[in-house]
C-alpha positions as CSV (number, residue, x, y, z in Angstrom):
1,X,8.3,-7.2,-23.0
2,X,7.0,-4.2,-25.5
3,X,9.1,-1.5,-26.7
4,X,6.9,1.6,-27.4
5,X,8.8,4.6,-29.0
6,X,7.2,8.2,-28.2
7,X,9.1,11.3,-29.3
8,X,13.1,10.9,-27.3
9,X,11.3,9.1,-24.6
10,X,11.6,5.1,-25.0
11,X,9.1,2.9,-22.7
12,X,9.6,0.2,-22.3
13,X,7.0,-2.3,-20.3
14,X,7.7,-5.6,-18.0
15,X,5.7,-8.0,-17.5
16,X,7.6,-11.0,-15.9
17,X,9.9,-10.6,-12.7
18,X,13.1,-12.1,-15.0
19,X,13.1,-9.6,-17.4
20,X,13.4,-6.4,-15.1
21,X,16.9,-5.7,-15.1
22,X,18.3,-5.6,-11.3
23,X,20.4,-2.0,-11.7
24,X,17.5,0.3,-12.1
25,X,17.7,2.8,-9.8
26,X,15.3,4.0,-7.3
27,X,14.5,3.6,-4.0
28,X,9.7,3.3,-3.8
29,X,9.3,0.1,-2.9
30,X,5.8,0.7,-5.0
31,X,7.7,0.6,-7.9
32,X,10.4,-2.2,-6.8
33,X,11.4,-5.3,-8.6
34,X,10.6,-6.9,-5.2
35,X,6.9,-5.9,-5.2
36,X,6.6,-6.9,-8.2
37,X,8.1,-10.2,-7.3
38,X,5.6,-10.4,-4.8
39,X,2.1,-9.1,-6.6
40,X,3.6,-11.7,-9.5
41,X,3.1,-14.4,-7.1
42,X,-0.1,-13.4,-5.2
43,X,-2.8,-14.8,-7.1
44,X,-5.2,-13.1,-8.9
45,X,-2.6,-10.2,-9.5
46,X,-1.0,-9.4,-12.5
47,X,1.7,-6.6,-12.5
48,X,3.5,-3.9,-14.6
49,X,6.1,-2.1,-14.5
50,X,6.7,0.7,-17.3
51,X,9.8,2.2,-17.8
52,X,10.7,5.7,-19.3
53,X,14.3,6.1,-20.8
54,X,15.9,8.9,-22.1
55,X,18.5,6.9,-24.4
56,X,20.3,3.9,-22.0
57,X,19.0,6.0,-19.2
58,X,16.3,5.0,-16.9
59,X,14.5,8.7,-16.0
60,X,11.1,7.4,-14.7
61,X,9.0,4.2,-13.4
62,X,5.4,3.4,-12.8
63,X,3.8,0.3,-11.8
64,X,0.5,-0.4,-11.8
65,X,-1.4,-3.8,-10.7
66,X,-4.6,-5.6,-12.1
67,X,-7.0,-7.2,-9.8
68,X,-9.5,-10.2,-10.3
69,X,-12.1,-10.0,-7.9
70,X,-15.1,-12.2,-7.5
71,X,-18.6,-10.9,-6.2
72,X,-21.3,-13.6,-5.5
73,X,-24.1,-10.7,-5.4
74,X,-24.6,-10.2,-8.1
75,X,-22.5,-12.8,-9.2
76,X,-19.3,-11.3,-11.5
77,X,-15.9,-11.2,-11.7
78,X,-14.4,-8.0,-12.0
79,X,-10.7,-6.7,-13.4
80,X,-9.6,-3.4,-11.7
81,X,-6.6,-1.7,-12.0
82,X,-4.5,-0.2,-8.8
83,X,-1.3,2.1,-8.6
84,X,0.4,2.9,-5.4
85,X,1.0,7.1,-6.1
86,X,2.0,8.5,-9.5
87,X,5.7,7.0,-9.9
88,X,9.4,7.9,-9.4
89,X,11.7,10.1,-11.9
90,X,15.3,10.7,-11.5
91,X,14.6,14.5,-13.2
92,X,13.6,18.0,-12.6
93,X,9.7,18.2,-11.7
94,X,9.1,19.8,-15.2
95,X,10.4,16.6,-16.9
96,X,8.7,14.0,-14.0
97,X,5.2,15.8,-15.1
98,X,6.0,15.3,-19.0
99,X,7.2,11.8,-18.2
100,X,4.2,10.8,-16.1
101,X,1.8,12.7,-19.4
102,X,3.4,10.2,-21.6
103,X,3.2,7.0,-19.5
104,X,-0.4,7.9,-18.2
105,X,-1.4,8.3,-21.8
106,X,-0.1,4.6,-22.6
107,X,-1.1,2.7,-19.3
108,X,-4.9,4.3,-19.9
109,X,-5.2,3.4,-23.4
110,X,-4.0,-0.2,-22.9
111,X,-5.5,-0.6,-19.6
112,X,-8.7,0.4,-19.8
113,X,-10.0,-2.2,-22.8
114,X,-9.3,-4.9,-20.1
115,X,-10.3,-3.7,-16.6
116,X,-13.4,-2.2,-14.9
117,X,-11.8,1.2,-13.0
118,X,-8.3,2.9,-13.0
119,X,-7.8,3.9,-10.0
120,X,-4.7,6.3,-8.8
121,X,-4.2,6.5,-4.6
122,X,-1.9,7.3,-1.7
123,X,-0.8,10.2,-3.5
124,X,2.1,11.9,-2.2
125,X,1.8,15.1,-3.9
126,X,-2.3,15.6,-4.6
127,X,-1.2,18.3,-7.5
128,X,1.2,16.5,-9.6
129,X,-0.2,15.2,-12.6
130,X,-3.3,17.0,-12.3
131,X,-3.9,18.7,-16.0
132,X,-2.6,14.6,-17.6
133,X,-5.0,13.0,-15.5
134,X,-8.3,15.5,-16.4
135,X,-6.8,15.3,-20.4
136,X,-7.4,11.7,-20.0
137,X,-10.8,11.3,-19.2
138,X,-9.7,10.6,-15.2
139,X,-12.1,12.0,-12.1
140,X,-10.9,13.2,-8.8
141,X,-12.8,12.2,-5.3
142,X,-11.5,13.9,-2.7
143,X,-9.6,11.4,0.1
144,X,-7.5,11.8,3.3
145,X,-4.2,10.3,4.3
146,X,-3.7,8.8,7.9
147,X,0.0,9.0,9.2
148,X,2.0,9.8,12.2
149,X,4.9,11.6,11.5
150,X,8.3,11.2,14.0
151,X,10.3,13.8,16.0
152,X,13.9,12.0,16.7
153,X,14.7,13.8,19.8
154,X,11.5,12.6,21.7
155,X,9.9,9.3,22.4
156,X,6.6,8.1,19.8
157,X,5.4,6.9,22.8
158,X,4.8,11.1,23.7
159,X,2.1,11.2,21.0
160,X,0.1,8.4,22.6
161,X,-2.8,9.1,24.5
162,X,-3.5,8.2,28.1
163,X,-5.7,5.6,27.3
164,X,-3.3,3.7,25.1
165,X,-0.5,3.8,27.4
166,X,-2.7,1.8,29.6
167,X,-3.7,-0.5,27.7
168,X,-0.3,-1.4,26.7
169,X,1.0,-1.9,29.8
170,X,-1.7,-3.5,30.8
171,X,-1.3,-6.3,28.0
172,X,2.0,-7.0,29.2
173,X,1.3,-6.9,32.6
174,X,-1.1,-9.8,31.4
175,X,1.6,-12.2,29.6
176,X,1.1,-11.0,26.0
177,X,4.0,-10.8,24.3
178,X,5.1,-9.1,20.7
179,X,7.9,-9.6,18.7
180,X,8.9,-9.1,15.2
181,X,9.3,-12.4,13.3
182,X,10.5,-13.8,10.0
183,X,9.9,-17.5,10.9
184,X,7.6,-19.3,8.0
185,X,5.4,-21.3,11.0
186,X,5.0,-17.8,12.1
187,X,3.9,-16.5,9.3
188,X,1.0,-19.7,8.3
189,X,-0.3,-19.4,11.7
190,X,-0.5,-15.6,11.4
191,X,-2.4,-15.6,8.1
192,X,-4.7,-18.5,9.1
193,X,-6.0,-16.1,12.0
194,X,-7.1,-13.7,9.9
195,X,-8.5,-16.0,7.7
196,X,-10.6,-17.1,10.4
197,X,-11.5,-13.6,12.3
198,X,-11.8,-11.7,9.1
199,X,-13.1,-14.5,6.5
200,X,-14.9,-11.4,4.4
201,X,-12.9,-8.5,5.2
202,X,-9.3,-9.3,4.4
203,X,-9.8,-9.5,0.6
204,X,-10.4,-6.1,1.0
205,X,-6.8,-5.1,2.0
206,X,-3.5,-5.4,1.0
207,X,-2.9,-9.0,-0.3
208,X,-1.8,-10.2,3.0
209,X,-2.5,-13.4,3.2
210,X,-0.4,-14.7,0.6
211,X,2.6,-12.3,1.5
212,X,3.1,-14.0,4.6
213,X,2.5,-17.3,3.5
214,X,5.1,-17.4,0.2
215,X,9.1,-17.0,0.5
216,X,9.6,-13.2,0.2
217,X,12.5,-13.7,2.5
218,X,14.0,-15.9,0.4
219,X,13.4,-13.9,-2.2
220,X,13.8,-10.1,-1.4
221,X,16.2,-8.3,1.1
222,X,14.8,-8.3,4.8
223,X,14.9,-4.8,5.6
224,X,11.8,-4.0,3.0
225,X,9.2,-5.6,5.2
226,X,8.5,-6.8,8.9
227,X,6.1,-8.5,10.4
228,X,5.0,-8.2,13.8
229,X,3.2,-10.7,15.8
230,X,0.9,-11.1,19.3
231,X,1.3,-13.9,21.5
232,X,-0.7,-15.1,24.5
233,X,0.3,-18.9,25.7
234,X,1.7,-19.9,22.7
235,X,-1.4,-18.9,20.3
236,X,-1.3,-15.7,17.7
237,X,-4.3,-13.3,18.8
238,X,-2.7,-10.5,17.0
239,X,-0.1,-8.6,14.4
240,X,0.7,-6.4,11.4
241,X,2.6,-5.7,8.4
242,X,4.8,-2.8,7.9
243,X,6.2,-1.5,4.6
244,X,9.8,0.3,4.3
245,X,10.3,2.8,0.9
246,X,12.7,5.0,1.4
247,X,12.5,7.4,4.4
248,X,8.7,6.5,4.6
249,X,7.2,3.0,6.5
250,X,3.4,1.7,5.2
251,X,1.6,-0.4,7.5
252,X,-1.2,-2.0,5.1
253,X,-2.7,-4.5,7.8
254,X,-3.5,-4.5,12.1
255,X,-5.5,-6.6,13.1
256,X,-6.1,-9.5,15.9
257,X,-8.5,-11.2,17.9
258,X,-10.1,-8.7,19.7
259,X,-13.0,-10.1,21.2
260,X,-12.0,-13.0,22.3
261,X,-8.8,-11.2,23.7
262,X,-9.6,-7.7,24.6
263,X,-8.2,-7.5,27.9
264,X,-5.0,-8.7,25.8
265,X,-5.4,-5.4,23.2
266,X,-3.8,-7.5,20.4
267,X,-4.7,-4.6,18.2
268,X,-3.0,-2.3,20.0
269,X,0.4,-4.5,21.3
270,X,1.0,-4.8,17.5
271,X,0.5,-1.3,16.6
272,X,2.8,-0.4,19.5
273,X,5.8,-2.6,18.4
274,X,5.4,-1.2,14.8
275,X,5.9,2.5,16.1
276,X,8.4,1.6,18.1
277,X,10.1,-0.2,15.6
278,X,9.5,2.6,12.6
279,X,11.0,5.1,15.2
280,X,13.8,3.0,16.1
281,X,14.9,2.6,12.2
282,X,15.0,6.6,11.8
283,X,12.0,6.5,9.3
284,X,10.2,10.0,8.8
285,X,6.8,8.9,8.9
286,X,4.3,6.0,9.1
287,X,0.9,6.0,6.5
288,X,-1.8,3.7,7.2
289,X,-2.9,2.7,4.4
290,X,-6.6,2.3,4.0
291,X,-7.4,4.2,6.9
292,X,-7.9,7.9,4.9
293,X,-11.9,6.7,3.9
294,X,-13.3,9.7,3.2
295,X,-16.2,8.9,5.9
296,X,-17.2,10.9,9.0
297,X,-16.6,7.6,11.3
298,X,-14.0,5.2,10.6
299,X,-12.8,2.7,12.8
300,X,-9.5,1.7,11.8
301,X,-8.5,5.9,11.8
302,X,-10.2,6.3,15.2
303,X,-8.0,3.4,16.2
304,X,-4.9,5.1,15.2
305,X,-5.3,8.8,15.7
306,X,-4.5,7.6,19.7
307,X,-1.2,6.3,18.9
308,X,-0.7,10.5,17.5
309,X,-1.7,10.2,13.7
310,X,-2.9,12.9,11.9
311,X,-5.3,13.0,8.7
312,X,-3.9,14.8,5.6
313,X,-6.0,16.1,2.6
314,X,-5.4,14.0,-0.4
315,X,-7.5,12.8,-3.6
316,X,-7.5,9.6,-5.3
317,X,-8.0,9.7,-9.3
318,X,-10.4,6.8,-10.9
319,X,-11.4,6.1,-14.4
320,X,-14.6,3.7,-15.6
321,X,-14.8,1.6,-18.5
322,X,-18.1,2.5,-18.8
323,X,-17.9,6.0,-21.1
324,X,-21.4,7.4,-20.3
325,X,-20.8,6.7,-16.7
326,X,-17.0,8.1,-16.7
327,X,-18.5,11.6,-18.1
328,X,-21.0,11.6,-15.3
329,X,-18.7,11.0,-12.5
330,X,-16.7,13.5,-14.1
331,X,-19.2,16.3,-14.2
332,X,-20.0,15.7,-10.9
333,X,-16.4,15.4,-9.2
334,X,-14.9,18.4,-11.1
């Protein structure tokens, strides 16, 4: 743990689950003990968590993730650095943009000796932070957000398209059955199908195979997470993963077998029962995560924009190790 003294404001950095104290306030999952619990023990992750104090009081947090990834072409291993959004203060917006200068300042100039790319995303707010992050060398590319947002009084199932409703009840109709589950045989024979259907691809997203396969329920409170999964006679052809943070749900994985099963829309059963079960909890809205690529086509945002999502305008922030290359990117993303 290092103490770094700035000014009044105290931060104060954690690098080990045991030594983030369990009182500090907050309710980002992004920036939980929990998650960082969980990114602790997903390997090839190494989290932080910096603190900002104000005296004994906690007024701001940021965490921010390191990522070893391996690339056989051309062969390397590369360190980059991930944070979900730009943190959570318990202050006015003044203070939270003051707060967020000082701890940018810190992460950048102890992260960037040791990783590849800095890279900011999901931003909640695309403006906040946006004279820190050009003072510190930091280039913006322009980025959507996919989400679906919820109206109490009506069914989700009213933002669906015709299509979709059909295919849902046509997957029932067919014996397919979803559910949510916490059960660990559940969970092993969820993550070894997408092992198998996306052997490539899944490194890509959310570390999901090792969420599902290590105790988080053991080891953090049941309501942050659910897990939903597809069934046709007895096998798992389908699920997903959905994220609760305060009045907001994340889904960072949908997938299934969807060739082999397509009459069965595993896809689409699991998406259905995640709506359903976002709505049901009284949570504002639902982000896809990894579904805002700034692309003309996309298939995981065509997928959901039938179940009612709509694309927000966004940016995500990134910053190279390479100097020469950083001020290039940045002249041409101004």
């Amino acid at each position: 743990m290092l103490i770094l003294q700035k000014v009044l404001l105290k931060l104060i950095t954690y690098y080990h689950t045991e030594d983030i104290p369990d009182n500090l306030p907050g309710e980002d999952v992004f920036y939980s003990k929990e998650m960082f619990y969980y990114f602790e023990h997903t390997p090839d992750y190494w989290p932080i968590l910096l603190t900002a104090y104000d005296d004994q009081k906690v007024i701001g947090k940021l965490m921010t993730v390191i990522h070893k990834s391996y690339h056989w072409f051309p062969p390397s291993i590369i360190n980059r650095c991930f944070t979900y959004g730009t943190g959570e203060y318990f202050c006015n917006e003044d203070d939270a943009e003051y707060i967020f200068s000082e701890m940018l300042d810190y992460l950048t100039e102890t992260l960037i000796k040791r990783t590849s790319i800095i890279l900011f995303r999901d931003l909640t707010n695309p403006l906040f932070g946006f004279k820190s992050f050009r003072e510190q060398g930091y280039f913006p590319i322009r980025w959507m957000r996919t989400v679906s947002h919820f109206n109490h009084d009506t069914s989700p199932e009213n933002q669906f398209s015709t299509s979709r409703k059909r295919q849902i009840k046509k997957a029932l109709q067919s014996g397919a059955k979803v559910y949510s589950s916490t059960d660990s045989k559940d969970m092993i024979d969820f993550s070894e199908m997408l092992r198998t259907i996306y052997p490539y691809k899944i490194r890509k997203h959310f570390p999901c195979l090792q969420f599902l396969q290590s105790d988080y329920n053991k080891k953090i409170d049941p309501n942050y997470s659910s897990v939903f999964i597809v069934r046709y006679k007895q096998k798992i052809i389908g699920g997903c993963v959905v994220i609760y943070s305060g009045k907001k749900a994340y889904m960072p994985f949908c997938g299934g077998m969807n060739k082999l099963h397509k009459h069965k829309y595993p896809g689409v059963l699991a998406m259905y029962a995640a709506i359903k079960e976002v709505h049901k909890r009284g949570y504002d809205s639902l982000e896809y995560m990894d579904a805002g690529l700034p692309f003309k086509h996309n298939g995981f945002r065509d997928f959901v924009s039938r179940f009612g999502s709509q694309n927000e305008s966004s940016r995500r922030w990134f910053k190279v190790h390479n100097k020469l290359l950083n001020k290039i990117l940045s002249m041409l993303y101004v």
